[in-house]
C-alpha positions as CSV (number, residue, x, y, z in Angstrom):
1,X,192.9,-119.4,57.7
2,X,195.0,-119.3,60.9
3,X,198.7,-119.1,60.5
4,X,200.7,-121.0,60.6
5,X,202.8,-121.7,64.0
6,X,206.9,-120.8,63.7
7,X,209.1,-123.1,64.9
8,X,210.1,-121.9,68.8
9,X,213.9,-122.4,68.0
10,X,215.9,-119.9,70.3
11,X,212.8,-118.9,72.2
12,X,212.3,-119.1,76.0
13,X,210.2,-116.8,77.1
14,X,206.7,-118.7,77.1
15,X,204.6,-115.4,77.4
16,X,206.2,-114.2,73.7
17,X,206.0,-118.2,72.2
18,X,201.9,-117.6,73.6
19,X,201.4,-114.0,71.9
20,X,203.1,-114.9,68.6
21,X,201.3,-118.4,68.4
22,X,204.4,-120.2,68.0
23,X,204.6,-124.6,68.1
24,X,204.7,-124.9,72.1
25,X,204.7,-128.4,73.3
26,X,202.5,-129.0,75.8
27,X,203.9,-129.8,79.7
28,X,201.1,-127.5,81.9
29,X,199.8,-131.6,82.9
30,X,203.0,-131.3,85.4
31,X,202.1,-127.9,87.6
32,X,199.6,-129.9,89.7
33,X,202.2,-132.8,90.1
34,X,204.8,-130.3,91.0
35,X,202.4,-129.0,93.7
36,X,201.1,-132.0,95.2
37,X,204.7,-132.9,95.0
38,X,206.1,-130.3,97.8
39,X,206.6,-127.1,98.7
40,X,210.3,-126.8,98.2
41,X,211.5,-128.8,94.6
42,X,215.0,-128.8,93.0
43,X,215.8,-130.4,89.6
44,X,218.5,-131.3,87.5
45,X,218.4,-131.5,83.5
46,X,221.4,-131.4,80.9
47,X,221.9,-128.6,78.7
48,X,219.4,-127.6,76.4
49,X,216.6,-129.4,77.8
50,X,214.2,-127.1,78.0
51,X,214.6,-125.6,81.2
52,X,214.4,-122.1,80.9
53,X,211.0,-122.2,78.7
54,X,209.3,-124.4,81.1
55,X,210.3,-122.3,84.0
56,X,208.9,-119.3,82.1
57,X,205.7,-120.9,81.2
58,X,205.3,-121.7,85.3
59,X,205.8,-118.2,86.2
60,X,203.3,-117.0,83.8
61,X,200.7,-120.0,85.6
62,X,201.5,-118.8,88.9
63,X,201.7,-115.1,89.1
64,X,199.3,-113.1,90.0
65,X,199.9,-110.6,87.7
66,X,198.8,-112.7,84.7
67,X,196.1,-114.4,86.6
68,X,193.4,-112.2,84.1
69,X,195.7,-113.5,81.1
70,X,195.1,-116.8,81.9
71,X,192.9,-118.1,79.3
72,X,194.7,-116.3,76.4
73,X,198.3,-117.4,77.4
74,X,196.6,-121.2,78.1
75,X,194.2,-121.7,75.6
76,X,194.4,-125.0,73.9
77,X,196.4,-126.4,76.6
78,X,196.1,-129.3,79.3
79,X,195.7,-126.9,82.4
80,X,193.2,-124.5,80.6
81,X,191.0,-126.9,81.4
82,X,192.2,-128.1,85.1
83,X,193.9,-125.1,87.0
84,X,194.6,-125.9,90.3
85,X,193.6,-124.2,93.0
86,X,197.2,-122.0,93.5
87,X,197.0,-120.6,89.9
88,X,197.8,-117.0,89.6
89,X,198.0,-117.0,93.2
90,X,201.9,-115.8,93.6
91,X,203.5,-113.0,93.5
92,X,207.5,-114.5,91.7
93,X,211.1,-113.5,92.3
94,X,213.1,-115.1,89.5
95,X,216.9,-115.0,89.2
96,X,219.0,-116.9,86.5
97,X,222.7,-117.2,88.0
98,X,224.2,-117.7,84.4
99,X,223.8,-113.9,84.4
100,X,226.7,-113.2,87.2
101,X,230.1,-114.0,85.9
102,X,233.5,-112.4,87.2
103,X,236.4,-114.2,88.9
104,X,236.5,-114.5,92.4
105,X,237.4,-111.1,93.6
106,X,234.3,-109.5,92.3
107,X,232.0,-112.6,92.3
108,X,230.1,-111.4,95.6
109,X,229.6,-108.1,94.2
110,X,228.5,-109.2,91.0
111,X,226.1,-111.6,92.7
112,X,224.9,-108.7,95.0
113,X,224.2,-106.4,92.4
114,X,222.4,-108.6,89.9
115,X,220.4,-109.7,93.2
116,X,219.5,-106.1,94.0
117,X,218.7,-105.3,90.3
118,X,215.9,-108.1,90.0
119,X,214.5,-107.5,93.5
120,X,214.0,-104.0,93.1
121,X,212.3,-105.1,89.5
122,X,210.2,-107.4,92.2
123,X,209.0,-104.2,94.1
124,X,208.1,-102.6,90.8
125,X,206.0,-104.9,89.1
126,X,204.2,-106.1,92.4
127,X,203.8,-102.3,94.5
128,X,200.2,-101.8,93.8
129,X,199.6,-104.6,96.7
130,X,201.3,-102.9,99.0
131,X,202.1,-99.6,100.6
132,X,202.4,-96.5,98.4
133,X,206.1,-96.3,99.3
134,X,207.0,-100.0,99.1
135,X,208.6,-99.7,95.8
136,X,210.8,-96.8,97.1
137,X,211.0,-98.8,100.3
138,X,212.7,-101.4,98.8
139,X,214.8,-99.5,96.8
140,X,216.3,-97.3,98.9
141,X,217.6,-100.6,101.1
142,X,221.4,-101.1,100.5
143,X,221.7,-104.9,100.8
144,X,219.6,-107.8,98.5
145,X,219.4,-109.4,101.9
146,X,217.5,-106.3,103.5
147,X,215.0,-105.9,100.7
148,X,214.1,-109.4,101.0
149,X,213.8,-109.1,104.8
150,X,211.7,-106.3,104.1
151,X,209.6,-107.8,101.4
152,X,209.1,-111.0,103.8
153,X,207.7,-108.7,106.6
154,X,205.5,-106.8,104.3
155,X,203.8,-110.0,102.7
156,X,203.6,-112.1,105.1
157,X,201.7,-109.0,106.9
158,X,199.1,-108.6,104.2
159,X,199.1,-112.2,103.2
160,X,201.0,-112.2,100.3
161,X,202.4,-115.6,98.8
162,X,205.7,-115.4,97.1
163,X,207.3,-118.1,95.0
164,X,211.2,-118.2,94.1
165,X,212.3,-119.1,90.8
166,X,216.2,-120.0,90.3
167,X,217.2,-120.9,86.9
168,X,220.9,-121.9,86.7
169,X,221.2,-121.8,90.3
170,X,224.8,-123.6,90.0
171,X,226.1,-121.9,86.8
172,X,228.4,-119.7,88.6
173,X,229.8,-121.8,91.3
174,X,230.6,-124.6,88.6
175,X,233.0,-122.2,86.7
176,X,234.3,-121.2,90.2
177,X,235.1,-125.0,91.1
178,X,236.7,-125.4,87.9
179,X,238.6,-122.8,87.1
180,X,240.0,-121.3,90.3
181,X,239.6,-124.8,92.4
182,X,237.8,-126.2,95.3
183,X,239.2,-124.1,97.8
184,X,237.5,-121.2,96.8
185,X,234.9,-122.9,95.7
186,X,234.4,-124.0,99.4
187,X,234.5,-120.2,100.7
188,X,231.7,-119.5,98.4
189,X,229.7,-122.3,99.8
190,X,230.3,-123.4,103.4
191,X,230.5,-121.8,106.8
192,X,229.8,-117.9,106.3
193,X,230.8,-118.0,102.3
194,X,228.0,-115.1,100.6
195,X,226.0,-118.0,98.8
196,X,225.4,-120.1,101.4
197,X,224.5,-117.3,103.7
198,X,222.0,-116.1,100.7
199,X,220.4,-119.6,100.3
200,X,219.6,-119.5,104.2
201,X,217.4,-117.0,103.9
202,X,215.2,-118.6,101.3
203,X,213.2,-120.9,103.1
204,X,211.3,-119.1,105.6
205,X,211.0,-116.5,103.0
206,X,209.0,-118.2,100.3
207,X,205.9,-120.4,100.4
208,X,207.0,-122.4,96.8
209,X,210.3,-122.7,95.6
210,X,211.7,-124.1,92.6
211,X,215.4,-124.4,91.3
212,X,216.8,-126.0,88.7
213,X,221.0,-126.8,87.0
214,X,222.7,-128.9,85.9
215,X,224.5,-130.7,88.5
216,X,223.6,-131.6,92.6
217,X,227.2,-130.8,94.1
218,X,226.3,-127.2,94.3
219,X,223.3,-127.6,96.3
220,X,224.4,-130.5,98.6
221,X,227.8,-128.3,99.6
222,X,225.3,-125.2,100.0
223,X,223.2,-127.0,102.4
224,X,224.5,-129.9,103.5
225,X,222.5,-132.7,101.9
226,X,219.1,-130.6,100.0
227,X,217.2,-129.7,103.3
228,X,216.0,-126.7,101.4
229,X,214.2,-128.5,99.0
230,X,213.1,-132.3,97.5
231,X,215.2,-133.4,94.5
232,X,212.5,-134.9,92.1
233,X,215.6,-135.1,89.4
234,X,215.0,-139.1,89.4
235,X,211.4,-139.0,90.5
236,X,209.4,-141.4,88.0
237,X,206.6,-138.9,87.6
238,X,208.9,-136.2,86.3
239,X,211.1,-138.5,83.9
240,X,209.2,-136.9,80.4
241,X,208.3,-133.4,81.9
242,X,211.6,-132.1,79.8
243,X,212.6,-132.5,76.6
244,X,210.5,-134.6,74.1
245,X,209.2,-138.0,74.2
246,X,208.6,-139.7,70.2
247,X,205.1,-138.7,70.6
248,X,205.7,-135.3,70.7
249,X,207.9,-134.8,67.5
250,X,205.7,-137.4,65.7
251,X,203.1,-134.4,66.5
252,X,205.3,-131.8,65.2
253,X,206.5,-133.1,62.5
254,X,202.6,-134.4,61.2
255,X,201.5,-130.6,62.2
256,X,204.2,-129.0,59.8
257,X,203.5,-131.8,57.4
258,X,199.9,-130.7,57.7
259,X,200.6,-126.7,56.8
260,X,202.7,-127.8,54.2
261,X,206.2,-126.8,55.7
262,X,207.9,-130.3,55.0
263,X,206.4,-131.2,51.7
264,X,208.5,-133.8,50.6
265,X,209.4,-134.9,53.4
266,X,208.5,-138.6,55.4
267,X,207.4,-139.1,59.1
268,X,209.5,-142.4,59.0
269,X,212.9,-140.8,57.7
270,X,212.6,-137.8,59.6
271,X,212.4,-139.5,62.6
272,X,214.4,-142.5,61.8
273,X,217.4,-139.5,61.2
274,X,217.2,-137.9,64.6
275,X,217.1,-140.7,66.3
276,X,220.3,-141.3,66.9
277,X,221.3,-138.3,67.4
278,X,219.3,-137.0,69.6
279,X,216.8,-139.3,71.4
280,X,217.8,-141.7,74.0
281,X,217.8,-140.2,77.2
282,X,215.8,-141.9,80.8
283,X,216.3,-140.0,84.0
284,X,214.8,-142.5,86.3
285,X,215.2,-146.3,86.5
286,X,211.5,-146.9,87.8
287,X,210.4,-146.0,84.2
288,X,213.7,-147.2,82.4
289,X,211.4,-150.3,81.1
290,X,208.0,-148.4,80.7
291,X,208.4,-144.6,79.8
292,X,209.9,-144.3,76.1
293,X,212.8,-142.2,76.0
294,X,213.4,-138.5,75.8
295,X,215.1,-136.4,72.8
296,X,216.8,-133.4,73.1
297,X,214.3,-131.0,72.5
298,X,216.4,-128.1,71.6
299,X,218.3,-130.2,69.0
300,X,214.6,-131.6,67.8
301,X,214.1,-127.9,67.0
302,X,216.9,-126.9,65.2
303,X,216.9,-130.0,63.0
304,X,213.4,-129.1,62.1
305,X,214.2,-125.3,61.4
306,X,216.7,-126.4,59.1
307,X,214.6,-128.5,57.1
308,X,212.2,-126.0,56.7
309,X,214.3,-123.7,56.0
310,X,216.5,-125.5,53.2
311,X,214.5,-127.9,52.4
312,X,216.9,-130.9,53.2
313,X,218.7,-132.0,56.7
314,X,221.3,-129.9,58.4
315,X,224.8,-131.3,57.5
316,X,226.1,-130.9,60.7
317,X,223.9,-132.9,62.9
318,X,224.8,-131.2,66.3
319,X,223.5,-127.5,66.4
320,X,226.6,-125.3,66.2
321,X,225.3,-123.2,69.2
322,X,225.9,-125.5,71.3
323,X,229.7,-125.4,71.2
324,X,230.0,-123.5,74.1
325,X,228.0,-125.9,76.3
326,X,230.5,-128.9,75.2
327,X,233.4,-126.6,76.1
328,X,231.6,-125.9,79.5
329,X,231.2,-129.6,80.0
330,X,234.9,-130.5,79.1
331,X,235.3,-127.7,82.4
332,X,232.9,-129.3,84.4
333,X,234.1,-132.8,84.4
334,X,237.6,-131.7,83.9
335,X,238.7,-133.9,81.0
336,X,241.4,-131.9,80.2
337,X,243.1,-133.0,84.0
338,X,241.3,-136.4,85.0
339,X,243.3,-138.9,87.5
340,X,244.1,-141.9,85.8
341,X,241.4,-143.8,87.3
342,X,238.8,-141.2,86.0
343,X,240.5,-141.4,82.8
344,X,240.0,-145.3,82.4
345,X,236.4,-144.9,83.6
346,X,236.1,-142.4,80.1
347,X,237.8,-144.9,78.2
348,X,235.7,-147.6,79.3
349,X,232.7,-146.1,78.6
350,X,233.9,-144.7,74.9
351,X,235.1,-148.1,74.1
352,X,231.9,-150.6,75.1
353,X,229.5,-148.0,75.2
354,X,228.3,-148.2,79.0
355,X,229.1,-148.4,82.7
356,X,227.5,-150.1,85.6
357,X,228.0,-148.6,88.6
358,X,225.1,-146.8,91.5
359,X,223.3,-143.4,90.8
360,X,224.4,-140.8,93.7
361,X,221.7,-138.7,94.2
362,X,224.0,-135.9,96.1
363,X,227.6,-135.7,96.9
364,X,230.1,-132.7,97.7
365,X,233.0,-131.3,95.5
366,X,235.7,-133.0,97.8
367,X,234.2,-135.9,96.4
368,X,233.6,-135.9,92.6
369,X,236.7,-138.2,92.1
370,X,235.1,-141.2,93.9
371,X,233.7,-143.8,90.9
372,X,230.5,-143.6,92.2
373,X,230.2,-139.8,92.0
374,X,232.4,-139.3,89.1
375,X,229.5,-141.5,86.6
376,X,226.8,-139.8,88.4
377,X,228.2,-136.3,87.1
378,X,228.2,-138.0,84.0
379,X,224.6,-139.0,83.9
380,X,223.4,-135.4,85.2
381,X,225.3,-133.8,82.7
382,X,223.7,-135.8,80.5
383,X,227.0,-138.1,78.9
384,X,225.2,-140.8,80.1
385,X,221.7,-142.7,80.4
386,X,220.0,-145.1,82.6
387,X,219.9,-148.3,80.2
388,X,218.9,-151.1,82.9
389,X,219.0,-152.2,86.3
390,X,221.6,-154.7,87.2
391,X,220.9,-155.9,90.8
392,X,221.5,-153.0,92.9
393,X,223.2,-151.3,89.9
394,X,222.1,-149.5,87.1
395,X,223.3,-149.7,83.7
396,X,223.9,-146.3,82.0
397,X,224.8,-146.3,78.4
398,X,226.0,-143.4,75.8
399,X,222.4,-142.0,74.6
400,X,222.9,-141.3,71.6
401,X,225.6,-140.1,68.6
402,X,225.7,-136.6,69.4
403,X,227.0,-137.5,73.2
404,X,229.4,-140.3,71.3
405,X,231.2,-137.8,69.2
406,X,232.3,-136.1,72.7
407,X,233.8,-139.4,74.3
408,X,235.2,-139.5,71.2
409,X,236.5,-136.3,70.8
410,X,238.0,-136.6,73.8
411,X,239.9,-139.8,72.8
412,X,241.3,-138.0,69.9
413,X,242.5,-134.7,71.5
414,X,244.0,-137.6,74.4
415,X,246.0,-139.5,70.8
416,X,246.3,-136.4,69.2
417,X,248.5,-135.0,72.0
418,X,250.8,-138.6,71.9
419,X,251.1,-139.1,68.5
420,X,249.8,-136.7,66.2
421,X,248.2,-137.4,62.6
422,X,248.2,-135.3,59.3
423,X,243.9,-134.7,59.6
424,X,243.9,-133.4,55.6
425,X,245.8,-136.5,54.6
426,X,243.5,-138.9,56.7
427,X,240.4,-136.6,54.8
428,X,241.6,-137.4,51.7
429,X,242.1,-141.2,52.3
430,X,238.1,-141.0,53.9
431,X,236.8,-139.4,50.2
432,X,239.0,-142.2,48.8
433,X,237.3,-144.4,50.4
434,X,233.8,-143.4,50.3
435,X,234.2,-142.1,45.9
436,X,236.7,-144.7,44.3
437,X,236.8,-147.6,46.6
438,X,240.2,-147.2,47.7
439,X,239.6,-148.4,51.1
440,X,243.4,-149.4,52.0
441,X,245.2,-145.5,52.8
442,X,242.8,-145.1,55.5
443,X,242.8,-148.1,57.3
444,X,246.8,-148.5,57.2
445,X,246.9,-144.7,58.2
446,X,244.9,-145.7,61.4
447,X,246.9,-148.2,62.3
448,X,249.8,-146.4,62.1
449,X,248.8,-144.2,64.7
450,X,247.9,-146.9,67.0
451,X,251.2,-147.8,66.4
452,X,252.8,-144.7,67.7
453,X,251.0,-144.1,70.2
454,X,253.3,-146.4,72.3
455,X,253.2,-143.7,75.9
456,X,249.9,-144.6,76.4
457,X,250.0,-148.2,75.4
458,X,249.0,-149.8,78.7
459,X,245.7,-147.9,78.2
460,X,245.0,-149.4,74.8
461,X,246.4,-152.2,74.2
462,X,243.7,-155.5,73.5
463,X,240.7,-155.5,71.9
464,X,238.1,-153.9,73.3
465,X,240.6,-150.7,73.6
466,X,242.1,-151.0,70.2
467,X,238.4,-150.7,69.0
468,X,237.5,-147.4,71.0
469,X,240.6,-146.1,68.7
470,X,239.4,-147.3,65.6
471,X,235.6,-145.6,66.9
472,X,237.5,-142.2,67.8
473,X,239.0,-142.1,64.3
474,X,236.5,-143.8,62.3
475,X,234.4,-140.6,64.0
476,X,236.1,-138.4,62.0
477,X,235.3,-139.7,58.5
478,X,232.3,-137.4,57.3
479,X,230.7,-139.9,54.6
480,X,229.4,-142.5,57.0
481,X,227.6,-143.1,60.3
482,X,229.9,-145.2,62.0
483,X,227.6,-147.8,63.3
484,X,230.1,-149.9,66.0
485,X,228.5,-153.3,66.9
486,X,225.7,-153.4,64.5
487,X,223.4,-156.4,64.9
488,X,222.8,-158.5,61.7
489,X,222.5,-162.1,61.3
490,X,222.4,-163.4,64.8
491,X,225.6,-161.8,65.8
492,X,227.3,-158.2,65.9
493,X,229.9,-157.4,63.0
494,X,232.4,-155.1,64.4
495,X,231.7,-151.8,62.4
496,X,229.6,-150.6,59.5
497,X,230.2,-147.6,57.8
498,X,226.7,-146.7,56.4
499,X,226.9,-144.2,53.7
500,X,225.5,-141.1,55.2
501,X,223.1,-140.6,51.8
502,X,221.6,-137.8,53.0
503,X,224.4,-135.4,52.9
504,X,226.4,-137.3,50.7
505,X,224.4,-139.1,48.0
506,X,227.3,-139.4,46.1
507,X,229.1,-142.2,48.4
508,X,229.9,-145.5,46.2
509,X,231.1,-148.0,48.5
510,X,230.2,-148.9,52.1
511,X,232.1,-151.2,54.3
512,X,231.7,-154.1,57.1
513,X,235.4,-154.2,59.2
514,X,236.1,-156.4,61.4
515,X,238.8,-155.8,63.8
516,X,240.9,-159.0,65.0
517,X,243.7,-158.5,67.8
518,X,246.4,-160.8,68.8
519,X,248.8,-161.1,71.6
520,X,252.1,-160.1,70.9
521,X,253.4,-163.6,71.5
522,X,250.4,-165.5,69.6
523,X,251.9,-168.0,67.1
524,X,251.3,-168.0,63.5
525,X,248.9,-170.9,63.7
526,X,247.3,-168.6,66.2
527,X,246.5,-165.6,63.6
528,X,245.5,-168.1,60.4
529,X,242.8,-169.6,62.8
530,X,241.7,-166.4,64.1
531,X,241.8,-164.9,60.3
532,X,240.0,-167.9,58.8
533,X,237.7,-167.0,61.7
534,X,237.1,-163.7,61.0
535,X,236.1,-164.8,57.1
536,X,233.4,-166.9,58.3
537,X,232.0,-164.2,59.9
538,X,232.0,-161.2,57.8
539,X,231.1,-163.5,55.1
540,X,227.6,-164.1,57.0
541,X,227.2,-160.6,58.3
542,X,227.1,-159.5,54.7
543,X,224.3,-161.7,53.8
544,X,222.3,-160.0,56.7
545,X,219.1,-158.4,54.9
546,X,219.6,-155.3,57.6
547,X,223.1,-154.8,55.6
548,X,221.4,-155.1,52.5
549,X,218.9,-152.4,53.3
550,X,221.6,-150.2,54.7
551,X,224.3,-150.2,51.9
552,X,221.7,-148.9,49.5
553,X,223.0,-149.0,45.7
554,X,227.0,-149.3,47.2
555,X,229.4,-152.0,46.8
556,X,229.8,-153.4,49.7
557,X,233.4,-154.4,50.8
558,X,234.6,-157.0,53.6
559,X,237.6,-156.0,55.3
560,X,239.6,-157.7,58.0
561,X,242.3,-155.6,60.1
562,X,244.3,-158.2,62.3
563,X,246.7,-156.5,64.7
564,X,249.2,-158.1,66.7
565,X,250.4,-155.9,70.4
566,X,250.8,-152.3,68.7
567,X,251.9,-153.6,64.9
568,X,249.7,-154.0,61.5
569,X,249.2,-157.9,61.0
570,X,247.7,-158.2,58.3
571,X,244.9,-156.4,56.5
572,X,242.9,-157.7,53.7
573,X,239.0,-157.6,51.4
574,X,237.2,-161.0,51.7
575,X,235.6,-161.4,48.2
């Protein structure tokens, strides 16, 4: 009996994933687009998108040093039964730039010597096609740009290809531009700065090159505008080439199903759980109507591990690895010091949910405050999604909850700083809520805050604003998935606070809220009418067989929270 295939959580090297017969999925069907494609490609993919392993299953396709392991590292997968004609034919330089850190001061050096180190590995694994002294050759050379000057001259002499791999290429220069400023940003890459000098020599050095990050500023401000390579990070043909389309965790979940690794456990419901949290994402609005969208794939993974592992879904939805990448994102887009009109752009998009606005394709540091540039970063950096095209707009969305818990984290920390709240107390009215039924501490708590928050009031006063609060806090309760604008019933009731059975099974009482806001000068007969309203609807929201299904075995409670300029209305349960 074959055994059975681990889980590739935490794995990126594709030559180890091959030789252990671990779960790969299969993306070898896009090495022949990539080189039909052209010569020179750069891409850009969020965080924990699969990258890295796709970049390491390429260099073990193209280098020649493999070109005899070919059918054992490709067996069973699309190109093992169409190579193309340049397999095996390279010989690979690969660098990943998240390895050089350091402040400015030693940046260069540290950039120099991680060069030097993975060139000189170069010479080593490639010297038996060339001279008996080319591996001494190399080494003996005292700059990375001599040993590839060398290297050039010797392959292009005996007709060696190369290929240059860059992994991370802007990991370094981000942290640069964010945490010691554009101006030295700039010296790294313009005029005579050491990376863009580098990045000049790749070209006529290398007959493929691919690079891949996380953002295009890097590589517009190193060569003004991508003439060392096509961006193909909105090309139709490589929308699903990362991550994983529903198709390919149906398939993993039916194979582990199969070996008996989630006995007990349902297609529909697994799925139907990660969802949300995870799937969502289109990277090109040519397909945003025909390709289905893409999960997370690194999330896909360690959702699965933990089911296998503990028989039951991980309580904390968002992998706790990736804490680090959300604190390099806060960096990146600078949240913690955004203009105010950068600032209302992240509070439209936490409140409604989207943003239309034009995809920039490239655009320079100097320019990242422009509206324009600033919701492309957000797309790139994957905080938001092509939805739909409006005219000559696109409409990009949140993608899913494990992005919208980070718009809303940074509403809170944003409240937080104004008007603080007591967090245990507002836990305790939350298991109140969800256990007994007692539904009122938590809601009048909320508004309270809203209340105090008076410095920032001209950024959330009115509806629409007073309902991004209510999401940001509502975030916090741990019993429910906060579902904002659920559709039942021909209409949307504001929230519904589905019990979140699967970690708590316990929960006794779900909840539809609709929120009502009044001017501050609205008259009496005003606020009955828009009460009376508000009863009507909630009323036939909770009739809504989609309600029914989601509340499970709960009592279901109505509840209207009316609130007039900053103040607490009125507040009441519509039997």
């Amino acid at each position: 009996m074959a055994s059975i295939k681990l889980l590739p959580y935490g794995i990126s090297d594709f030559k180890q994933l091959r030789q252990e017969q671990l779960y790969y999925v299969d993306k070898t069907m896009y090495l022949p687009v990539m080189e039909e494609t052209d010569h020179f490609l750069f891409l850009i993919r969020p965080r924990r998108f699969g990258k890295s392993i796709f970049l390491s299953m390429l260099r073990s396709y193209y280098d020649i040093n493999e070109r005899d392991n070919f059918e054992s590292l490709f067996e069973g997968l699309w190109i093992a039964n169409h190579p193309t004609k340049e397999r095996g034919k390279f010989q690979i330089l690969y660098f990943d730039f998240s390895m050089i850190g350091g402040t400015s001061d030693v940046l260069e050096q540290n950039f120099e010597e991680y060069c030097q180190v993975m060139i000189n590995e170069f010479a080593h694994r490639y010297a038996s096609f060339y001279e008996d002294d080319f591996e001494a050759s190399v080494a003996n050379l005292h700059s990375s740009r001599a040993k590839l000057s060398y290297i050039n001259a010797k392959a292009k002499t005996l007709g060696h290809s190369l290929y240059l791999i860059i992994d991370e290429y802007d990991n370094f220069t981000n942290t640069v531009l964010n945490e010691e400023g554009e101006a030295i940003y700039h010296g790294l890459t313009h005029a005579s700065g050491f990376y863009r000098e580098t990045f000049k020599q790749y070209k006529p050095t290398f007959a493929r090159i691919l690079m891949m990050g996380v953002s295009p500023v890097t590589m517009d401000d190193l060569t003004s505008g991508f003439n060392i390579a096509s961006n193909i990070s909105t090309s139709p043909e490589f929308n699903m080439m990362l991550g994983f389309s529903e198709e390919d965790v149906r398939g993993m979940i039916r194979y582990y199903k199969s070996v008996g690794r989630l006995d007990g456990h349902d297609e529909e419901s697994l799925l139907a759980e990660m969802k949300p949290w995870y799937d969502g994402y289109c990277f090109s609005e040519e397909v945003v109507d025909s390709d289905p969208k893409m999960f997370n794939c690194d999330m896909v993974l360690y959702y699965l591990n933990r089911v296998m592992r503990t028989g039951k879904s991980p309580r904390q939805m968002i992998d706790p690895n990736t804490r680090t990448d959300y604190a390099k994102m806060r960096r990146l887009i600078q949240l913690d010091t955004l203009d105010n009109y950068r600032r209302g752009i992240i509070h439209k998009i936490s409140e409604e949910g989207f943003v239309v606005g034009r995809l920039q394709e490239s655009f320079d540091a100097s320019r990242l405050a422009d509206r324009e540039n600033f919701i492309s970063l957000l797309f790139y950096y994957g905080m938001l999604t092509i939805d739909d095209i409006d005219g000559a707009d696109l409409r990009f969305v949140i993608p899913n909850n494990n992005v919208r818990l980070q718009y809303y984290d940074w509403l809170l920390s944003e409240y937080q700083s104004i008007a603080r709240i007591d967090i245990s107390r507002l836990n305790e009215a939350y298991k109140n809520a969800a256990l007994r039924g007692d539904w009122r501490p938590m809601l009048e708590t909320i508004a309270e805050v809203y209340r105090d928050t008076t410095s920032v009031r001209q950024l959330i006063e009115g509806e629409r604003n007073l309902q991004g609060f209510m999401n940001a806090y509502l975030s916090l309760n741990p019993y429910y998935i906060v579902a904002p604008e659920v559709e039942v019933a021909h209409g949307y009731c504001d929230f519904f606070l589905m019990p979140d059975f699967i970690h708590y099974p316990m929960v006794a009482h779900s909840y539809i809220l609709e929120l009502k806001y009044l001017k501050a000068d609205a008259t009496k007969a005003e606020a009955d009418r828009q009460w009376n309203e508000a009863e009507e609807q909630i009323l036939r929201y909770a009739e809504a067989p989609r309600v029914r299904q989601l509340m499970g075995n709960t009592q279901l409670h109505l509840l209207i929270l009316q609130i007039r300029g900053y103040n607490l209305e009125r507040l009441g349960i519509v039997d």
